[in-house]
Structure formats: structure tokens, C-alpha cells
C-alpha positions as CSV (number, residue, x, y, z in Angstrom):
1,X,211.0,27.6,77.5
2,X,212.0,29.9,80.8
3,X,215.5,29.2,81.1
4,X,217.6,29.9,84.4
5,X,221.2,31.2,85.0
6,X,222.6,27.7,86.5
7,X,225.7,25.5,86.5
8,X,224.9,21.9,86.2
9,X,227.9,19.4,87.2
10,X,229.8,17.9,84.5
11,X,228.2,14.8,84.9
12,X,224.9,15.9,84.9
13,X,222.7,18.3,82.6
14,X,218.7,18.6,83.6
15,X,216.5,18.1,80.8
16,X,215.3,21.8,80.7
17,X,214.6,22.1,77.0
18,X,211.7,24.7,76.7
19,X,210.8,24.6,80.3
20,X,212.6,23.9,83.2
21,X,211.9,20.2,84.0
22,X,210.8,20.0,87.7
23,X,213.1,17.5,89.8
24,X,211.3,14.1,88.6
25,X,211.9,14.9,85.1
26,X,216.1,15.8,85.9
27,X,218.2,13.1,83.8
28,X,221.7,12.1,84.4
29,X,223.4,13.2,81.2
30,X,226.1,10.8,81.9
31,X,224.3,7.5,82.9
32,X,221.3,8.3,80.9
33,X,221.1,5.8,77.7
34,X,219.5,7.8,74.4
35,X,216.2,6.5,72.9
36,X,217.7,4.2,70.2
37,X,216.2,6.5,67.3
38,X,218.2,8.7,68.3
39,X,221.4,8.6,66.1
40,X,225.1,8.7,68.6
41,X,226.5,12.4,68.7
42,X,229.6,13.1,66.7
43,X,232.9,14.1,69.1
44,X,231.7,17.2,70.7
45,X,233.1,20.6,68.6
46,X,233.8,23.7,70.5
47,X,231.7,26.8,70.4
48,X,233.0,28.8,67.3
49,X,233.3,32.8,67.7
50,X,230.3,34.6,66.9
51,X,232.3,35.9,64.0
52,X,232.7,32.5,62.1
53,X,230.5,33.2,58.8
54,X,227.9,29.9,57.6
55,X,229.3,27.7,55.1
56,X,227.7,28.2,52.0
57,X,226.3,25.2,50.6
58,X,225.4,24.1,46.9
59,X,221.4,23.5,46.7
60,X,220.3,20.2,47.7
61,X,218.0,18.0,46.1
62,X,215.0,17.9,48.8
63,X,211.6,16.9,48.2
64,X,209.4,19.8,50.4
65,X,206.2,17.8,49.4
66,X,207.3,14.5,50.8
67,X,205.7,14.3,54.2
68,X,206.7,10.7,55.1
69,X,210.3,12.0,55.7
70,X,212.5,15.4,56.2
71,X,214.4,16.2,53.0
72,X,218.3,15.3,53.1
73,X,220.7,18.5,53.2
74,X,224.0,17.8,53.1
75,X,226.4,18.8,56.1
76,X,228.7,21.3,56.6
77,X,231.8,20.7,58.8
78,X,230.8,19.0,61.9
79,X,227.3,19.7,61.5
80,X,228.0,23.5,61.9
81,X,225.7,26.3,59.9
82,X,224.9,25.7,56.6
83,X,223.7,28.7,53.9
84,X,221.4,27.2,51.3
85,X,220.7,29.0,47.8
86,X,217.3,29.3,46.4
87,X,216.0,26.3,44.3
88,X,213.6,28.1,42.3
89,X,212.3,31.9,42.0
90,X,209.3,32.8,43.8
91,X,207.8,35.4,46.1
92,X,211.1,35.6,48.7
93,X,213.6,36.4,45.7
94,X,216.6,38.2,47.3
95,X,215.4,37.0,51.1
96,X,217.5,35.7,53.7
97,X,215.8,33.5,56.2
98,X,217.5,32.5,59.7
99,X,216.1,29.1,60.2
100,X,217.3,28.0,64.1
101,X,216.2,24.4,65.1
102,X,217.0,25.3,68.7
103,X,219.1,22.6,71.0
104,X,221.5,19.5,69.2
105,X,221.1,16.0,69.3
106,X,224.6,15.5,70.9
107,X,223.7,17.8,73.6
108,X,223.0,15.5,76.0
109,X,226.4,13.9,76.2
110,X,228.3,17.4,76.0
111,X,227.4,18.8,79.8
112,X,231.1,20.6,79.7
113,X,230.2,22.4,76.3
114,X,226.7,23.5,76.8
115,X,226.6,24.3,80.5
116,X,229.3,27.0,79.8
117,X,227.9,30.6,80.4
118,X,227.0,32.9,78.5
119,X,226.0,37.0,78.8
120,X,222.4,37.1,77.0
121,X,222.1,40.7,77.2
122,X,220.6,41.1,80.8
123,X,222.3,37.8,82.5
124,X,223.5,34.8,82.4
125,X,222.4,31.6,80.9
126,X,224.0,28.5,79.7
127,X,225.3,28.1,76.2
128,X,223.1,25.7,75.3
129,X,220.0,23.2,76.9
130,X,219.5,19.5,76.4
131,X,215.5,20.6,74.8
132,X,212.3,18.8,76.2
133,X,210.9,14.8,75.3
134,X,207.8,12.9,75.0
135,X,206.6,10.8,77.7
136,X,208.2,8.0,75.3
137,X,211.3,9.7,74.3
138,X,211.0,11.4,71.4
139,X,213.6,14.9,71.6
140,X,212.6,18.4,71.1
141,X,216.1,18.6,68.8
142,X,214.6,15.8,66.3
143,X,211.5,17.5,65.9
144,X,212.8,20.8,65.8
145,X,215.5,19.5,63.4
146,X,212.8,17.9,60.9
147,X,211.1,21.0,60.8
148,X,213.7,23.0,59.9
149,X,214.3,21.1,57.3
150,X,210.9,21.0,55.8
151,X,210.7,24.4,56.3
152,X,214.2,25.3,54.3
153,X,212.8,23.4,51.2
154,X,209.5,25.3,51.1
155,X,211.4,28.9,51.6
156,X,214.0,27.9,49.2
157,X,211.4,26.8,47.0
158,X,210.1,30.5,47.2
159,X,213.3,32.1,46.5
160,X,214.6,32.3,49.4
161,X,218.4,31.8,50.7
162,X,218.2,30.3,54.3
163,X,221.1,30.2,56.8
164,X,220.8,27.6,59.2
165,X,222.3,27.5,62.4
166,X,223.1,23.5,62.3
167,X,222.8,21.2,59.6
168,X,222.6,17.8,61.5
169,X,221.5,16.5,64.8
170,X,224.4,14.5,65.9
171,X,226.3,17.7,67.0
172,X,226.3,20.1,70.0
173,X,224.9,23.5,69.9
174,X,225.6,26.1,68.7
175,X,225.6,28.6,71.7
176,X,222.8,30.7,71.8
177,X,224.5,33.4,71.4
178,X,226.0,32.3,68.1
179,X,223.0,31.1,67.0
180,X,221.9,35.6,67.5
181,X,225.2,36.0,66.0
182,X,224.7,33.9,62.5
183,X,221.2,36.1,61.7
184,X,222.8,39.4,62.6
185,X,225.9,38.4,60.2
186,X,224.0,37.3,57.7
187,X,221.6,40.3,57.5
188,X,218.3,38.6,57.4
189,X,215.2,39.9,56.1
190,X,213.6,37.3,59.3
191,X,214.3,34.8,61.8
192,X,213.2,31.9,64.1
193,X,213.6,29.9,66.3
194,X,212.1,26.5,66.0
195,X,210.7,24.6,69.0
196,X,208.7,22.5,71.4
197,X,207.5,23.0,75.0
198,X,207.7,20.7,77.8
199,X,204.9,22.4,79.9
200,X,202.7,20.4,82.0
201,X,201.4,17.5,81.0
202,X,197.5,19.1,81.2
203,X,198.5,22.1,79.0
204,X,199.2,22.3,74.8
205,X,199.3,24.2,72.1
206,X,201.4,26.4,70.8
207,X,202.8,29.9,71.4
208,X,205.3,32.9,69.6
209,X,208.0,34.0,72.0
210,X,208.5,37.4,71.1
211,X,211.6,40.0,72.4
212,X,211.6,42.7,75.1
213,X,213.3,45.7,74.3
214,X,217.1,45.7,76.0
215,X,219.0,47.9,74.2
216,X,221.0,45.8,71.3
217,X,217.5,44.6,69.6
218,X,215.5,48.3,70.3
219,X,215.3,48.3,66.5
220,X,213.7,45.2,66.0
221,X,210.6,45.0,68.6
222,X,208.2,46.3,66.3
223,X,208.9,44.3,63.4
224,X,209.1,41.3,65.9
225,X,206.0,41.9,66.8
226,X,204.8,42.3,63.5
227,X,206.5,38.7,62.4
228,X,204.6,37.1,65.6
229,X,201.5,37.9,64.8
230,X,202.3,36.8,61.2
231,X,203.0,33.4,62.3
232,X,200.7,33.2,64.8
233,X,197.9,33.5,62.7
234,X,199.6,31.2,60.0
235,X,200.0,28.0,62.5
236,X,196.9,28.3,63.7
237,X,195.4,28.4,60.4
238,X,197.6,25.8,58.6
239,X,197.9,23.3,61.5
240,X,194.6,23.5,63.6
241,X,196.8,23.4,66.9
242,X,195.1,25.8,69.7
243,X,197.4,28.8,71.0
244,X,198.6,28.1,74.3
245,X,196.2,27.0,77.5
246,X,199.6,27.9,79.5
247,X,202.1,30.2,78.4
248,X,200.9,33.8,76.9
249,X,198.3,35.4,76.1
250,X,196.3,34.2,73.0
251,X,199.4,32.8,71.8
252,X,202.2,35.1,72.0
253,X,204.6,35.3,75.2
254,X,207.4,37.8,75.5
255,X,210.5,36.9,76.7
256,X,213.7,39.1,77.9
257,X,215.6,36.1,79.1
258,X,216.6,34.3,76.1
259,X,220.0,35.4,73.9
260,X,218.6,34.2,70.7
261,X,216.1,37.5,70.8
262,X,218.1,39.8,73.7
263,X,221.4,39.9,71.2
264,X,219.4,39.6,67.5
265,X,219.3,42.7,65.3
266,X,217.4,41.1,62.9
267,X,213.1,41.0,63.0
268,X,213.5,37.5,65.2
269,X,210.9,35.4,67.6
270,X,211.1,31.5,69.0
271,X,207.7,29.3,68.2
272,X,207.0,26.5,70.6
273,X,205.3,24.5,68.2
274,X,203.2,22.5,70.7
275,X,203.8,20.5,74.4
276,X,205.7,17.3,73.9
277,X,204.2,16.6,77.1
278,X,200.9,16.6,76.4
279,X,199.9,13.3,75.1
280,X,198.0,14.8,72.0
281,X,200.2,17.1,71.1
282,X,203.0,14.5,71.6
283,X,201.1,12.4,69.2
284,X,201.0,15.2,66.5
285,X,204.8,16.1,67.1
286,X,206.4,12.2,66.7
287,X,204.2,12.5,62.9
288,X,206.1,13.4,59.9
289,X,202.9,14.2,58.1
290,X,202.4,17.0,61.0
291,X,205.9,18.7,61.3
292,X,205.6,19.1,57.3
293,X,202.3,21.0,58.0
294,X,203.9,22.8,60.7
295,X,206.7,23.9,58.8
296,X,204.1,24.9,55.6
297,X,202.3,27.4,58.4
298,X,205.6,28.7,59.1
299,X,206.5,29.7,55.8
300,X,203.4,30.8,55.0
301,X,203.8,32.9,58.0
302,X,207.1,34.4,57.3
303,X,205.5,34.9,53.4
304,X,202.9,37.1,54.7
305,X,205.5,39.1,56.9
306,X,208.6,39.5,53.9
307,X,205.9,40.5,51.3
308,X,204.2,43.2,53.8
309,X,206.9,44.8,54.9
């Protein structure tokens, strides 16, 4: 997912995702037609201050144990963060759980909004990236959406409340430094950052992007760490995917050039879930049945973290 500083024309926006696509893989943003299961983005909103607090929402009616499709949550305004209310007591009773599904499905027609730069703490980046694909076109934002929302029904299922930083995939963004900025506001107990590489095509697996100490997030490294390892050892246990041939070592990689951990003062770390362009991998991220399992690992992993610490 190595990002770099770089302005991209307004008609174009490389397909960078998490990893910077080489020059075969750059896509007009402009001329390039979406895969048609992708739904058209909504009119592209403008980045909101960092000090816009999540809509609360009323609890949905999701079914976490339904792997042949996401549950429905309903939107906030324009797709913008959501906070979701515990559907039942449990284990994560009076936790708050930052669930990001990094990048937006409207992203790629919105070069003017997410090419904007931003300071993440040591340089700058661009608000926002378009995320990675499958050889066939399958985007890193669907999967990372579906995910999220699997995984807000099992942690709300567990007592948790979870702020979201989006709550569709027809809209654009959030920056990444909002998407920091909705955790620290919302004081939670955790945080992450959902995923998928686009490495090379001969690597998969997965791995935890974990912070580097840069002053704003001193306080959080350790318990970082901590949370890494958590859910490092919970999705290789619940999903059977092999840590990273590629990027880290034995699965965990830190980073001190992304905003969403350089600018969070909450215990926070990305998971690339897998490499959309690794054929097998690809083939486990397009299933529902998988993302459900992937999100179960991930709750399990932040369970084993909230009720340790």
C-alpha cells in the first residue's frame, strides 16, 4: 500500500490503491469505463473538516451470519460516516470500534477531490487513492466495503458501537486525514483500516500495517503493536490465508507514510487482507463466503485485544 507524495492531472488518477501500480497498470480516470458491478458514484461531496462529528445512526437490521451477501446499513448524508449502536450485549459492551473500508467507489471519477494534498504528519500525500483491482475488475473499495460491513454486524453483535468512516460505496473519500480524525473524535477503544494489496502478481497473502512513532501517535505504538499481533494471529487462524510472501516480516509491516496511522491517537493499524493480483487470492476476495470469514477473523482479533487490555 506504499503511497507517494504526487499530483496526478485532473483527468487522470493512477490506480495506486495499496501499492503503486507500475506504468502498465496507470488508468485514465476520465476515459476509463467502470466494471458494470460497480454501481455509478453519487455527485462528488467535498472533504468535510476533520471536526465534522459521525452521524449517529439507529441500529440496522443486518444479518452477520448471512455469507451470500453484506448486511444492508442504511446511509447517512451522502454516504458520509455513520455511528452504529450495539444490537445486542456481549463481550465489547461500552466499546467503540473505528471500522475504515479505506478508498470510495466514486473515487475514480473525482481526480480534483482526491488528488488534493494533504500533510500526513511527515509529508505529503494525496487525500485520497483510487484502491487496487483484480485482473478482472473487481475494486479494492467493494471488497473493503463488504467487509466492513460484515464486520460492523459481528462487533455490534458483541456490544459494540462502531463508527464508520463511509457508509456506501458510491461516494468519494473521505480524506485520510478525516478518516484519523473520526477515530480520534470518537475516542475509540480500536481501529482499522480495511484493505487489499495490489502487489505483484507472484506474491499473496496478507499483512498488518502497523505505525511508526512521529510524535502525534507516540502514545499509541505500543498498543498498536499489541492490536497487530492480535489480528494477525486471528486472520491467519480464521481465514487460512498465509502472511505475506512480499511485504513485512511474518506478516506485519510498519509504515510512517500513511495519515490514517501518522495522525491517529487511538490504538490503530491497516490489514491488507490479501493481493487482488494474485489469481488465488483474487479468487478468495471476489467470494462473499470469504470476506464474511475475513471479517469473523477480524473481530475475533479486535475481541482478543479489547478484552486483554
Amino acid at each position: 500500500m506504499r503511497r507517494a507524495a504526487w499530483i496526478v492531472t485532473t483527468a487522470t488518477v493512477a490506480l495506486t490503491g495499496c501499492g503503486i501500480a507500475p506504468a502498465s497498470h496507470q488508468l485514465n480516470a476520465a476515459a476509463r469505463t467502470p466494471p458494470a458491478s460497480r454501481p455509478a458514484a453519487t455527485p462528488q461531496p467535498t472533504a468535510a473538516p476533520a471536526s465534522t462529528p459521525a452521524s449517529t445512526v439507529a441500529p440496522a437490521v443486518v444479518a452477520a451470519a448471512d455469507a451470500t451477501a453484506p448486511p444492508r446499513l442504511p446511509h447517512s448524508p451522502g454516504g458520509g460516516p455513520g455511528r452504529f449502536r450495539r444490537t445486542a450485549s456481549g463481550v465489547l459492551d461500552g466499546k467503540v470500534v473505528l471500522v475504515d473500508p479505506g478508498h470510495n467507489g466514486g473515487n475514480f471519477d473525482a481526480a480534483p477531490v482526491i488528488n488534493q494534498l494533504i500533510w500526513n504528519g511527515r509529508e505529503n500525500e494525496t487525500c485520497d487513492t483510487t484502491g487496487a483491482e483484480t485482473g478482472s475488475g473487481y475494486t479494492e473499495a467493494q471488497f473493503n466495503w463488504n467487509v466492513a460491513r460484515y464486520l460492523t454486524a459481528d462487533l455490534r453483535a458483541a456490544g459494540a458501537t462502531v463508527v464508520l468512516t463511509r457508509t456506501s460505496n458510491t461516494g468519494v473519500g473521505p480524506c485520510v486525514t478525516k478518516r484519523a480524525a473520526l477515530g480520534n473524535q470518537a475516542h475509540a477503544s480500536a481501529a482499522v483500516s480495511i484493505h487489499a494489496d495490489g502487489g505483484p502478481p507472484g506474491g499473496r497473502g496478507f499483512a498488518i500495517l502497523e505505525p511508526v512513532a512521529d510524535g502525534i501517535n507516540n502514545a499509541i505504538i505500543g498498543p498498536s503493536a499489541r492490536l497487530g499481533t492480535d489480528l494477525r494471529n486471528a486472520f491467519a487462524a480464521g481465514t487460512g490465508e498465509p502472511v505475506s510472501s512480499y511485504d513485512g516480516v511474518n506478516g506485519v509491516q510498519p509504515r510512517d507514510d500513511l495519515a490514517g496511522v501518522n495522525l491517529s491517537t487511538v490504538p490503530k493499524v491497516f490489514i491488507e487482507c490479501a493481493n487482488m493480483r494474485n489469481a488465488a487470492d483474487a479468487a478468495l476476495i471476489t467470494s462473499p463466503a470469504w470476506q464474511a470469514k475475513a471479517a469473523r477473523a477480524i473481530a475475533a482479533g479486535l475481541t482478543r485485544f479489547l478484552t486483554r487490555r
